[in-house]
N, C-alpha and C positions, 0 to 999 in steps of 0.2 A: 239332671239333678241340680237344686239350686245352691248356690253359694254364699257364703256367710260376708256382711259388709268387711270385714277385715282383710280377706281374701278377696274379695272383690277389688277393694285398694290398694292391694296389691301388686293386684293386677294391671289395675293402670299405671301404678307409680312404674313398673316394666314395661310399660307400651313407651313412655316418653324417656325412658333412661334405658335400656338395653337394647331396643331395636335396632334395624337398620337407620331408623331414621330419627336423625335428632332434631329436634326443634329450638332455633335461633340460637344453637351452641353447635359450634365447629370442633367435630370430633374426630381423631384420626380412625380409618377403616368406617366412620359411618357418614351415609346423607346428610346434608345440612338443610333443611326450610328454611328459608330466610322470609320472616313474615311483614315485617317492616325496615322502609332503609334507616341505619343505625340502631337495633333492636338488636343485632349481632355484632362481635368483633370478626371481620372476614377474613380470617386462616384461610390461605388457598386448599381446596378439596373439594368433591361434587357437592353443588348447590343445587336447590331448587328453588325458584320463586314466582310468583305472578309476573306476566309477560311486561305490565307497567313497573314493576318492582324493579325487572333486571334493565329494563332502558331505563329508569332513573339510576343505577347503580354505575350503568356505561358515562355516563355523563361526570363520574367524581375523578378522583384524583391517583388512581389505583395504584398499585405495584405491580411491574410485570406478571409475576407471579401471580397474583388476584386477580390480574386481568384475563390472564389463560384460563383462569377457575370461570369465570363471568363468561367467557366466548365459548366455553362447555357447560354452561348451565343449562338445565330443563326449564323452558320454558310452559308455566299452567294458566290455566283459563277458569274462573267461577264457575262453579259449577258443573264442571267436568271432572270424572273418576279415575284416578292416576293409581299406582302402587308403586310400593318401595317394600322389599323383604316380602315383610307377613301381613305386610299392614296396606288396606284398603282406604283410600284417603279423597278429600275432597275440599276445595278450596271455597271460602263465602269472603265477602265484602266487609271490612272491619267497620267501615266507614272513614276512614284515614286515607288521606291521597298516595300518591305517590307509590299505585298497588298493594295498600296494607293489607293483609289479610288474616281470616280466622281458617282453622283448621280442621275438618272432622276427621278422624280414626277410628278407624273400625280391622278388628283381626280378618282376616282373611277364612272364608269357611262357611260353614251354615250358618241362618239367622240365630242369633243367640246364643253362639259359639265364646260372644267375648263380648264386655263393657263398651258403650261407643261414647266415644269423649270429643268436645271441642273445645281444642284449644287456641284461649286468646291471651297476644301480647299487650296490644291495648286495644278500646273500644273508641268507636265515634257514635254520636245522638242516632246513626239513622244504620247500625251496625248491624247484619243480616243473620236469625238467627235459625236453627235445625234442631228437631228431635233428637237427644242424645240422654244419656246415660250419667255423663258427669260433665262439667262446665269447668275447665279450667281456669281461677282468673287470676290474673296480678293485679296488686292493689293498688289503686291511683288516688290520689288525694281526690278527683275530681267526684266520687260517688264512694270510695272508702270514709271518707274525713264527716264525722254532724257536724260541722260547718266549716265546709272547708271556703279557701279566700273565692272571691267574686270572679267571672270569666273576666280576661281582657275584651274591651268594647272599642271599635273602631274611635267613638267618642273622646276616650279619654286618652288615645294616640294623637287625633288630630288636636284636642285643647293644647296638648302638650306641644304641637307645634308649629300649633300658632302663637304658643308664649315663644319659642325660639328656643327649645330648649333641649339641651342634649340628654338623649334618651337610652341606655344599654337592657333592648330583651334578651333574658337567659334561658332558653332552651335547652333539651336533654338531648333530642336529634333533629336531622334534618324533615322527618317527619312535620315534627311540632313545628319546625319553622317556616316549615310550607303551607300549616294551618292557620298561623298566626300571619301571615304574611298573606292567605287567603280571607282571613275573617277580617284583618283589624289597618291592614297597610296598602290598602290598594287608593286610597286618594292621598296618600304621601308619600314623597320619595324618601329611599332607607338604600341602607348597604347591607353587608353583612359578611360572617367569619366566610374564609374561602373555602372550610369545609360545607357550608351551607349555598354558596352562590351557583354552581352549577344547576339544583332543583330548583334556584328561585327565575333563571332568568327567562325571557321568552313571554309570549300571551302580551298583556298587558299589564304584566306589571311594572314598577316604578324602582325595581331596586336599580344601582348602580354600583360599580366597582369602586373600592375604596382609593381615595384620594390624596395624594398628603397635601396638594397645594387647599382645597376645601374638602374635610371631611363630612358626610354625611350626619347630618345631628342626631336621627336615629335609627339604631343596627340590630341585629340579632345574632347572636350569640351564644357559643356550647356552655353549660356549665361548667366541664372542665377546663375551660380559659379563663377561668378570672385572672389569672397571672400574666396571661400573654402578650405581646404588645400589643397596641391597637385596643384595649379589650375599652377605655375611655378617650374619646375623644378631644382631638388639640385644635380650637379653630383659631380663625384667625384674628377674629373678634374676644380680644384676650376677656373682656367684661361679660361675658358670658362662659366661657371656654368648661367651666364648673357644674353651670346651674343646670339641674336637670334631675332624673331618676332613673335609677336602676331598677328593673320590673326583673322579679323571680319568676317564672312559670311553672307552676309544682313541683320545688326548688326541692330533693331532700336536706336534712338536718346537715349535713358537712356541706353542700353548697350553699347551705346559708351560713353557715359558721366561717366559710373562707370570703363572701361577701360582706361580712360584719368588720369581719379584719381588716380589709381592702378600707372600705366606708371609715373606719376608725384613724387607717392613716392617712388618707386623702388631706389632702394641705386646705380645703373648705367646705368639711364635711358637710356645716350646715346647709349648705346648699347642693346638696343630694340628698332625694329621699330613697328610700331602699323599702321596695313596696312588696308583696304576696300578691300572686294571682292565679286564677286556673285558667288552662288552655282551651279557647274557644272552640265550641265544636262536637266538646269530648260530654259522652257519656254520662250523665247524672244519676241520682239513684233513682227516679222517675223512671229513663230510658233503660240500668240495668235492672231496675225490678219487672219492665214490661218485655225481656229479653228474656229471663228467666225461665217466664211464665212462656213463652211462645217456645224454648224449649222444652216445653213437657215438664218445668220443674223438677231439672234433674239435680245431684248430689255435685256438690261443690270440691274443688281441690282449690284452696287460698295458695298462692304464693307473693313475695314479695317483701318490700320494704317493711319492717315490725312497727314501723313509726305509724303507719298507715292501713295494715292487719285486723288491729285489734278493733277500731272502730268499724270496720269492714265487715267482719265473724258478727260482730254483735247485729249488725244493718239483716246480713243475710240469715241469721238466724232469725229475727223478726218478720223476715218474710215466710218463714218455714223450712227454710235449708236445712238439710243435713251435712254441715259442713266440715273439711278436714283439712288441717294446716299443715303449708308444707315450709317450714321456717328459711329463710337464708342467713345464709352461712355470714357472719362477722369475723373479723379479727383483728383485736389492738395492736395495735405501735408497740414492741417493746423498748422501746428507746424517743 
């Protein structure tokens, strides 16, 4: 007997919030997915994530407790069929290092038993997609936004220093900074926050540990540190120690509102620009309209940032989506 889109919706809004298994939210009594590193806050509790997911996760800075969760995690493999509860599950390639991955769900039981859904935290250009049912996404500036800012380009890292000029990228995780650190920093030396250096060191790249006798001119950076020490560079060369740019990387509305502030009291603002950019790598509306289409053109569940939504709904409704929003939750300062 078929089912009405209402109930249908239902249905999946209960796959991803009442099951065993919860996805990139640390629940008490339930599974954790962990789909990308810093895409969760790690509550110790049973995790699961891609085998490269959880050795990048070994390498941070954990709490005992989270490290006991981490040395009891499930390790999974692409494309191998795992379960949790009721639910029949299968891991794809987001396109994001560091084992990012997307999710398929599917109920446990006969074909056509239940809605098959895959859900993604973020997407990369070359991010692997499966026939399903409904396509979860989060909205990223980078294929949400009709014009959203320009990718960062190795280019305009190195002009920048080879003017000599101190440079602060802000990233959201350590994901991002291992793609920006893969796309745009590999013929310059960089440092970066200590939440970020453990994914960056090794292979060949150029980062280095931060230094107070010579600090590094350009670093990367969480968003939530504009405040923190280190977050601008003091060299030693006082006639420069200023001049340079703070690069946003699909910054939202309050990490640009607290880097306007910052820029405003800087003792020589005019010599800092404070730039917009997207995170090289990631997903355009090219890559997610031809992702779509390769899964079967299934129905949509929007989640995310509202800033970044509403351009998104409209994107995928011009593709022929049947899409349905799922708002996040705000709440003011009352003081």
């Amino acid at each position: 007997m078929s089912i009405s889109a209402e109930d249908e919706l239902h249905l999946v809004q209960q796959m991803i919030t009442r099951e065993r298994l919860s996805l990139d939210l640390c629940a008490r009594g339930r599974t954790t997915f962990l789909s990308h590193v810093g895409a969760a806050r790690l509550v110790p509790g049973p995790w699961i994530g891609h085998r490269d997911l959880i050795y990048a996760l070994a390498l941070a800075n954990l709490a005992p407790a989270q490290r006991t969760s981490l040395a009891r995690a499930v390790l999974v493999e692409h494309d191998r069929e795992f379960g949790v509860g009721r639910m029949q599950l299968r891991t794809l390639p987001s396109g994001l290092p560091l084992g990012g991955s997307s999710l398929r769900l599917q109920p446990r039981g006969p074909a056509g038993s239940g809605p098959t859904c895959l859900y993604t935290w973020a997407l990369g250009s070359a991010a692997a997609a499966t026939a399903c049912d409904w396509l979860l996404l989060r909205a990223e500036p980078t294929w949400s936004l009709d014009d959203p800012p320009r990718a960062l380009t190795p280019a305009a890292i190195e002009t920048l220093h080879a003017l000599a000029a101190s440079v602060v990228i802000l990233v959201a995780t350590a994901a991002d900074a291992r793609q920006v650190a893969d796309h745009c920093l590999r013929r310059v030396p960089f440092t970066a926050h200590p939440r970020f250096l453990p994914q960056l060191e090794g292979d060949d790249s150029k980062v280095t540990r931060p230094s107070n006798h010579e600090p590094a001119r350009i670093r990367l950076w969480p968003h939530d540190a504009v405040n923190a020490p280190g977050f601008w560079p003091v060299h030693k060369d006082r006639s420069s120690e200023t001049a340079g740019a703070v690069l946003l990387i699909d910054a939202p509305e309050p990490v640009r509102q607290q880097v306007q502030a910052w820029h405003a009291a800087h003792p020589d603002a005019r010599r800092v620009e404070v730039v917009r950019a997207s995170c090289p790598g990631r997903a355009g509306r090219a890559e997610l309209a031809k992702l779509w289409q390769a899964c079967e053109r299934p129905q949509v569940l929007l989640r995310g940032d509202p800033e970044f939504a509403g351009d998104a709904r409209r994107f995928l409704h011009d593709l022929g989506a049947r899409v349905e929003a799922q708002a996040q939750g705000t709440q003011l300062a009352l003081l």
